[in-house]
N, C-alpha and C positions, 0 to 999 in steps of 0.2 A: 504494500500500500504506500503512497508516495502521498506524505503527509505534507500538501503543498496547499495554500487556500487564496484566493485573490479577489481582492474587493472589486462589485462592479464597475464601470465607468461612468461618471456623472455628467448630465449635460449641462449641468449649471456649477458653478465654483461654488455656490451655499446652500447646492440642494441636497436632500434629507436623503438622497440616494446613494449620495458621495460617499462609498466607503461601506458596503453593508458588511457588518459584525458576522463575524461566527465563533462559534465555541470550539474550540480543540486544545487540547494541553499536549504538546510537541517537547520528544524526547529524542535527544544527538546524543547519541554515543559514539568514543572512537579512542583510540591508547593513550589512558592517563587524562580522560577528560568525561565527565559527564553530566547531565543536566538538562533539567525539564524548564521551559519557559512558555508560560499562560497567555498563551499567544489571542485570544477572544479579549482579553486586558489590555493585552499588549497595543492590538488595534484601536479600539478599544479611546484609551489614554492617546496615542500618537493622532489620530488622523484629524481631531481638532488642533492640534500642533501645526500638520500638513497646511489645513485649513487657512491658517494663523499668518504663516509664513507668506502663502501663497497672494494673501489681504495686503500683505505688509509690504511684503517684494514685488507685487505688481505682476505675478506671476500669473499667464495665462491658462497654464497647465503643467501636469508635473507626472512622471511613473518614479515610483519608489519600491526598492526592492530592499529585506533585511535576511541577513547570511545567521544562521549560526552552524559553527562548524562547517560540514561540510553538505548543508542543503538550506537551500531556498526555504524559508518558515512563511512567510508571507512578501506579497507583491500587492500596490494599490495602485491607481489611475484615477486621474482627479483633473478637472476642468474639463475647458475644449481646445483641440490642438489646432482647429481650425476657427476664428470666431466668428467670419463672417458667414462659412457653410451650418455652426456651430455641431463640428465636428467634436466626441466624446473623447477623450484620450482613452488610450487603449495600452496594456499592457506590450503589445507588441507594435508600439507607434514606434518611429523613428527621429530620434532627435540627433543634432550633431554632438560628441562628445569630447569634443575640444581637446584639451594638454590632460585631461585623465587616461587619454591615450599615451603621451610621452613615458612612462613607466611600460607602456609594453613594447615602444621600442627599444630601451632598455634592458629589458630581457631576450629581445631577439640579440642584442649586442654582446652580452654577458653566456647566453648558449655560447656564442663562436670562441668564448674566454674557457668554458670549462671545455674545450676540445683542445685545450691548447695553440690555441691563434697568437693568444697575446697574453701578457699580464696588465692586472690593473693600472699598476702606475709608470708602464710602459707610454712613453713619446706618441702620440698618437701621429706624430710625423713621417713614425717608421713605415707606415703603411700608407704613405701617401706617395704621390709624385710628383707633389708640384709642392712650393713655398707656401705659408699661410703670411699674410704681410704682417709683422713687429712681432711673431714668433721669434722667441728668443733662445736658440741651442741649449742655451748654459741655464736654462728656468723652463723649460719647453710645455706644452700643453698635455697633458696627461689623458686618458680613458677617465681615470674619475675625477678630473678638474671639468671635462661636461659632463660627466652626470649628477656635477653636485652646482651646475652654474656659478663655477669659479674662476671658470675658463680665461676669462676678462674677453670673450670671442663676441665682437659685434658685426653687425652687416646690413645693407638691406633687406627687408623682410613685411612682408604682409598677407594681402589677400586679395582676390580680384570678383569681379560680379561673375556669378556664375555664365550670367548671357551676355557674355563680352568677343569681342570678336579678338581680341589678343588672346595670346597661348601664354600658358604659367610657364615659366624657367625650367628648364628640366637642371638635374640633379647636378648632375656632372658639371654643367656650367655655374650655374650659383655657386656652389663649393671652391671653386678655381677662380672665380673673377669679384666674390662680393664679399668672403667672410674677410676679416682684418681683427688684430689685437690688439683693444684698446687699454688694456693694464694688462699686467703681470699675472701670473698665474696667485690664487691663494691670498691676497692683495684684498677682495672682497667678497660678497655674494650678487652680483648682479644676472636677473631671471633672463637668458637667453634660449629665444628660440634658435637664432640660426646655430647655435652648439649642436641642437637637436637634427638641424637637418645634416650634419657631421656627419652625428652617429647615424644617422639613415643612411650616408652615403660609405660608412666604413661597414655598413654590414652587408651593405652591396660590393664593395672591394674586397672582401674578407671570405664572405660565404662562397664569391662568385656565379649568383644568380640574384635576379633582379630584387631590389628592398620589400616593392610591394608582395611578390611569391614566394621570398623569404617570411614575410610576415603573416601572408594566410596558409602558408602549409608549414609551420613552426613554430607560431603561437593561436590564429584566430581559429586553425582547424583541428588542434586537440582539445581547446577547450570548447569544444562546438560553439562557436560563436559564426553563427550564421547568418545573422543580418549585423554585422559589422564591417564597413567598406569603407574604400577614401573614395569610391565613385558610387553612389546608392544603385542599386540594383531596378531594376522598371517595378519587381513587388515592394523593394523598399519604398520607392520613390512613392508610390500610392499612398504608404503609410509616413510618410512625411509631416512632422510638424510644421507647421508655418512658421519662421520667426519673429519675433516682435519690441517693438520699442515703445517706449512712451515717450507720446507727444507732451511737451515742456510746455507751450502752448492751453492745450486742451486738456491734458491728464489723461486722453483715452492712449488706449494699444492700438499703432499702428504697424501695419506689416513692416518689413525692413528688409534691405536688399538680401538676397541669397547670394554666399560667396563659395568661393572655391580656392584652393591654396595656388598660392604664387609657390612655393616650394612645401610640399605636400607633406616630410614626417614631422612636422613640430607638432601636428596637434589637428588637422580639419576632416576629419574621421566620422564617419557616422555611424550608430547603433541602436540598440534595445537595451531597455533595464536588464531583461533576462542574460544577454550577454555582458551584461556590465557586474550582473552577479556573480556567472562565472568564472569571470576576473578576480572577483574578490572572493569567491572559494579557490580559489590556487594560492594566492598571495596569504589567505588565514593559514593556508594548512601545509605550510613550506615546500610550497612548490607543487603540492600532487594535485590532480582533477581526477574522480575516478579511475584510480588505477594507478596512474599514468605519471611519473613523475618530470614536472615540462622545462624544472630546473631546478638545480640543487638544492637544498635546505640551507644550506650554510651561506650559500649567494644570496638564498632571499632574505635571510639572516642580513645581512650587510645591505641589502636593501632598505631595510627597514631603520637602520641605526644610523644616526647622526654620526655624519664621516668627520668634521672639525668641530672640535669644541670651543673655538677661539668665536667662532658665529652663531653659538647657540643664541637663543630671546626669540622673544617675535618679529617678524621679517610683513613689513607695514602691509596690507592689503592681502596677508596671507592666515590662513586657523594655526592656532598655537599660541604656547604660553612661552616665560622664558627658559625652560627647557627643552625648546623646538630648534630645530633644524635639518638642513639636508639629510636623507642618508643616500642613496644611488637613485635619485629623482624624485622618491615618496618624500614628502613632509613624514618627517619621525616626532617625535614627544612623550615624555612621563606626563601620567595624570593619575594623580592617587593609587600610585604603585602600579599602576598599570603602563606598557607600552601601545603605542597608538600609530598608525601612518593614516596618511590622505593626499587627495590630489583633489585640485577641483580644475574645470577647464570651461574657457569662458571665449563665445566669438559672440558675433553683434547676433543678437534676439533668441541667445542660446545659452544656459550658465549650468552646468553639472559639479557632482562633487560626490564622495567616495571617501570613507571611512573607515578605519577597520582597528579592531581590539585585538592585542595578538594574544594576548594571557587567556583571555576569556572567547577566543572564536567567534567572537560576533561582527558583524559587518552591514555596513547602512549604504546605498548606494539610490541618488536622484539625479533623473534629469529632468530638464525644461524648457519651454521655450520663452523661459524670462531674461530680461538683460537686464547683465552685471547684479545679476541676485546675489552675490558669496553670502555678505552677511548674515543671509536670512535663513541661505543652507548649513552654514557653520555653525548654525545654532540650531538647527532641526535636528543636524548629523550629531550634535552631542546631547540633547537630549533622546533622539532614539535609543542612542547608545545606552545611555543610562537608566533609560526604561526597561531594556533590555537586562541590564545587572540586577535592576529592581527585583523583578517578577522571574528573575530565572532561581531554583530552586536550590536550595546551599550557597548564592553567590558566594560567599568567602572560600567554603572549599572547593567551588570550580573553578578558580584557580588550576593552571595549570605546576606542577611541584617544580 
């Protein structure tokens, strides 16, 4: 029995549909972890939270998924993803999922590390062929100085309208003509994408097959993530949220342009909550997806843990306290003895976010077609969580030892 339950879709953001209750009391087991969470509560207590947020953020629509362990407990769907067809959001809508994608380029980069390609704090020059400009030999850019945006790597970078008649940058050329170093390696924390498009282009020089087929038959196709694409599929495309902004003006939602990436791995990715779940069951349970282990424990280990201590605090416009910081592109943090990672990823009329408890297996995961929501998600993501701790059965001793 696949103890999985999903609230219906609502067509209004405050109607009485949003979110219908059920009763089940959901029991994970799995080595040196056990625990019942009252999952009928759970919803319960959360979806006026949902609600809350959504009022507050301006948030058109939203799917939210909560992991524990190693299965889906519950999934809801809340507004409408379309507002002028007043389209219900749906479980399997399609939103874009921004730089919560950046961490699975990441680990497509880190597989080609545990075959022995490279070591971490290997020159990332070595596997290049060309100069990067104010790369410095004697200080040189490292693997984990971009995974941890240390890099000091700046460039041109952004996005283009989807229905534009110019063509995005392909890889090869952005990487060779636009990245430049504008400090020192370890110098600061400044959030670069074009680092990211780096690493997209070193797991294409390294694997020796293309970044995008390296990425769906190495990470998006064992953890079956099937509606997650950088080009939406014609089924996806159907299931499309509209994106949205608010008019300064008026105060209502208006549509806002659909873009597409000028250089494609930083982050303009598109998915499902369900696949965004399965993300965060690999990531909870070091590395496996049924069965299957997609990368070492001890890597995601080092994923998860702030790589400099010298930059811990909060990092302005990012979730965390000041024991937050990098670890291999997850936000890492202590919270009440507890460790914690997250990402959230943010383009115009699109804000996601991704949280996960590693002590206690729990994991919250929203997307939306809200702009620049963080705030609103960084505070839904810790209170799920800790509703979560609430109503899960022994919280002290589920703990893991």
């Amino acid at each position: 029995m696949q103890l999985i339950k999903e609230t219906l879709p609502a067509s209004k953001l405050v109607s009485p549909l949003c979110g219908i209750l059920f009763t089940l009391l959901f029991a994970v087991s799995f080595p040196g972890f056990a625990q019942s969470i009252q999952v009928d509560k759970l919803a319960h207590d959360l979806e006026p939270e949902i609600r809350k947020a959504m009022i507050e953020g301006k948030i058109p629509s939203c799917t939210v998924a909560l992991v524990s362990g190693d299965k889906v407990i519950w999934t809801g769907a809340f507004g409408e993803s379309n507002l002028w067809a007043r389209t219900p959001a749906a479980s399997d809508s399609v939103y874009l999922i921004g730089s919560t994608f950046k961490a699975m380029s990441t680990v497509a980069l880190l597989q080609l590390m545990e075959e022995g390609k490279f070591k971490l704090d290997d020159p990332v020059s070595d596997h290049l062929e060309f100069e990067i400009p104010g790369n410095d030999p004697a200080n040189p850019i490292t693997f984990r100085h971009l995974f941890t945006h240390t890099s000091g790597l700046n460039g041109e970078f952004g996005a283009i309208p989807v229905w534009n008649n110019g063509g995005a940058v392909d890889l090869d050329t952005y990487v060779r003509t636009k990245l430049k170093v504008d400090h020192p390696p370890v110098t600061k924390v400044e959030y670069s994408n074009p680092a990211f498009t780096l690493i997209g282009y070193l797991v294409e020089k390294i694997s020796g097959v293309s970044y995008k087929q390296y990425i769906k038959e190495n990470v998006w196709d064992p953890l079956e993530m099937t509606s997650t694409a950088f080009d939406p599929t014609p089924d996806m495309g159907e299931r499309l949220a509209v994106p949205y902004v608010v008019n300064q003006e008026t105060g209502k939602q208006v549509p806002t342009v659909r873009i597409r990436a000028a250089v494609y791995p930083a982050g303009i990715t598109y998915g499902t909550i369900h696949d965004q779940a399965n993300w965060m069951i690999m990531n909870l349970n070091g590395g496996m997806f049924k069965g299957r282990q997609i990368i070492s424990k001890s890597t995601m280990d080092m994923m998860h843990t702030r790589q400099y201590d010298q930059f811990k605090g909060p990092i302005e416009g990012i979730w965390g306290n000041e024991t937050a910081g990098f670890g291999l592109t997850w936000w890492a943090q202590e919270r009440n003895g507890d460790q914690y990672f997250a990402h959230s990823g943010s383009l115009s009329g699109y804000t996601a976010f991704l949280l996960g408890n590693r002590d206690r297996k729990f994991g919250f995961a929203i997307l939306t077609n809200g702009n620049r929501s963080h705030p609103h998600l960084f505070k839904l993501g810790d209170r799920a969580i800790d509703l979560m701790i609430e109503l899960s059965a022994g919280s002290v001793a589920a703990k893991e030892d």
